[in-house]
C-alpha positions in Angstrom: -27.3 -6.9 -46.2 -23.8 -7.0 -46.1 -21.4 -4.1 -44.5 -20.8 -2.2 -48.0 -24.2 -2.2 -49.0 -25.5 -1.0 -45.1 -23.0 2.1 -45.3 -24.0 2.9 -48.9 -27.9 2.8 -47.4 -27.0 5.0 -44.6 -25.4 7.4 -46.9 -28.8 7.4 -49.0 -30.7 8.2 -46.1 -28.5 10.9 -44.8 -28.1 12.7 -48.4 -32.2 12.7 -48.9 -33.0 13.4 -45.6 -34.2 17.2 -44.4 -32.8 17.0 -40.8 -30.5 14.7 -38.8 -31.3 11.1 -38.2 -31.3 9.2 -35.4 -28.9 6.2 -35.1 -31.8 4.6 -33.2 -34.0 5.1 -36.5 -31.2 3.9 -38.8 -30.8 1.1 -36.7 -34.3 0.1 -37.2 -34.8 0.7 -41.3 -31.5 -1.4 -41.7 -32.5 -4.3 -39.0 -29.1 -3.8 -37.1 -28.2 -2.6 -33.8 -27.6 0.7 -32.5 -23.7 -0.2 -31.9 -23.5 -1.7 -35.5 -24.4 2.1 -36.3 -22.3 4.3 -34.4 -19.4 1.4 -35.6 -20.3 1.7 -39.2 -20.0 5.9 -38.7 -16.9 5.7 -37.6 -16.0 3.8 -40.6 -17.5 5.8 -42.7 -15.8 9.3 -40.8 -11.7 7.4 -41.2 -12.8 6.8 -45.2 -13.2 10.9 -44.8 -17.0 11.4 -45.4 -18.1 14.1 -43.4 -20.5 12.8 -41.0 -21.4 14.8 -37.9 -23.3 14.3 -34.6 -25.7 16.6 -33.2 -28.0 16.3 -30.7 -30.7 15.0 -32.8 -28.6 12.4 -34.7 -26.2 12.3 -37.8 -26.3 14.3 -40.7 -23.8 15.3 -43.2 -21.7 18.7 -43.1 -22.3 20.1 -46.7 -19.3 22.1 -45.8 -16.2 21.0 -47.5 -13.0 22.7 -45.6 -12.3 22.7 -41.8 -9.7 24.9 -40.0 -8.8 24.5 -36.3 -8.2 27.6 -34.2 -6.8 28.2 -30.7 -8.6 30.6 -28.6 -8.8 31.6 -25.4 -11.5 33.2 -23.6 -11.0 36.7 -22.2 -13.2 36.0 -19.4 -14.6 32.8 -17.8 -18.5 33.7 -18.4 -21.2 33.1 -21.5 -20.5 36.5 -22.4 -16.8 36.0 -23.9 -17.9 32.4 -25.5 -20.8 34.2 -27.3 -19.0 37.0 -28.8 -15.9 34.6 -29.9 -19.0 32.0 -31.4 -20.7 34.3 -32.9 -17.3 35.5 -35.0 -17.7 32.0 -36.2 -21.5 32.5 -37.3 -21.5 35.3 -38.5 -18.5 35.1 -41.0 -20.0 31.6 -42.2 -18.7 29.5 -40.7 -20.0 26.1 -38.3 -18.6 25.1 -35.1 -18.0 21.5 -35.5 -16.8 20.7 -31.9 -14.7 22.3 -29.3 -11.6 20.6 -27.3 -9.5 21.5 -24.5 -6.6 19.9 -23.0 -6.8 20.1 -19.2 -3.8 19.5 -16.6 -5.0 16.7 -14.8 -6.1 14.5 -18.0 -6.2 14.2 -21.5 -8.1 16.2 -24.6 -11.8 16.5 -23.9 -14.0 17.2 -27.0 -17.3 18.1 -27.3 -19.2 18.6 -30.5 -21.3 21.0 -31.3 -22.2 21.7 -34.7 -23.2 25.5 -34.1 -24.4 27.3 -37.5 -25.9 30.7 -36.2 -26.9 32.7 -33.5 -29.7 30.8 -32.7 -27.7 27.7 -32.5 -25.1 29.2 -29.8 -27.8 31.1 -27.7 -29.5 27.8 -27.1 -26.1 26.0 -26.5 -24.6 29.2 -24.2 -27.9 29.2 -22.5 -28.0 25.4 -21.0 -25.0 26.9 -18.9 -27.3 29.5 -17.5 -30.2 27.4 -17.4 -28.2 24.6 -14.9 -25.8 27.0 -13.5 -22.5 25.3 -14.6 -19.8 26.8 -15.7 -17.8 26.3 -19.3 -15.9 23.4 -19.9 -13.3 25.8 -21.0 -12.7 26.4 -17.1 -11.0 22.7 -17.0 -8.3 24.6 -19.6 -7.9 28.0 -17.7 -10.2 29.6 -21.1 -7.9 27.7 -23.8 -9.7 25.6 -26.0 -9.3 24.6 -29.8 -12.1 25.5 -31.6 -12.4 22.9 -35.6 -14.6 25.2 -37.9 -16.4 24.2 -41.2 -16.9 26.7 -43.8 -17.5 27.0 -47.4 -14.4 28.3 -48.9 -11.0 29.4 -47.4 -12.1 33.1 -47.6 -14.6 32.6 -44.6 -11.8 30.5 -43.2 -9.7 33.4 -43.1 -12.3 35.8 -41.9 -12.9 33.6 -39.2 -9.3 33.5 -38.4 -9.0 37.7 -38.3 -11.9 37.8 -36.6 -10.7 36.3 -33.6 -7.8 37.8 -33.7 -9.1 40.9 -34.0 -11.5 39.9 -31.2 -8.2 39.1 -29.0 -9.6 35.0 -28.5 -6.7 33.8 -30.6 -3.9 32.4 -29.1 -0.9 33.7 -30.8 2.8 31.9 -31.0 6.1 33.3 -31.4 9.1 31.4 -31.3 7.3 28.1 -30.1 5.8 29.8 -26.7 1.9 31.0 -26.6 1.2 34.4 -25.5 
């Protein structure tokens, strides 16, 4: 099978499937190896199909605009992450991935792919679980949060939300307050 075709199979298999896939399992039905897979992803991601990793393997967004937003927590605990998350969730919208610039290296990003409450209880609650603390504490709280949604409206109820909810980072003449 040549590269083309491969991609065009794994697209197939992504559209008709009910869940994520693993890139151990595409791997197998397409006789390849596991690095041939995460390579051909990335291909496919820089032609701009909208491919994203979770936990329990690729799938693709359905979700056709994405918005990054700045925030910063209000306070360094679960608490503050879960109400600005849940601003996300609840005005439709899907964390894709969060990233944060600390001092001493450069951007860290982590992705998520958070569609509800469910989804950031079990994600807030692993930092419980192990007692660590967020990776937002590498940033001093700021962090860039990219958001998938539906249609610019949730975008920009997203976007009042946390600004209502005091998590966005606001600039005025080139400085962040």
């Amino acid at each position: 099978m040549k590269n083309q075709e491969r991609r065009k199979k794994i697209m197939e298999i992504l559209r008709n499937s009910n869940g994520p896939v693993t890139g151990d399992q595409l791997a197998k039905d397409l006789n390849v190896s596991r690095q041939v897979i995460v390579l051909d992803m990335a291909l496919l991601r820089s032609a701009g199909t909208a491919i994203v990793s979770t936990r329990r393997g690729y799938q693709i967004n359905g979700r056709s605009l994405t918005m990054d937003f700045e925030c910063r927590y209000k306070a360094m605990d679960t608490d503050s992450a879960r109400d600005e998350m849940n601003i996300v969730v609840d005005n439709g919208g899907m964390i894709v991935s969060i990233t944060l610039v600390p001092d001493f290296c450069g951007p860290i990003q982590a992705f998520l792919n958070l569609k509800n409450r469910r989804d950031v209880n079990q994600y807030l609650e692993n930092f419980r679980k192990y007692n660590i603390p967020l990776i937002a504490t590498l940033s001093q709280g700021v962090h860039t949060l990219s958001v998938a949604a539906d249609s610019q409206e949730e975008l920009e109820a997203i976007r009042d939300g946390l600004a209502e909810g005091g998590f966005l980072v606001e600039e005025t003449d080139g400085e962040k307050k």
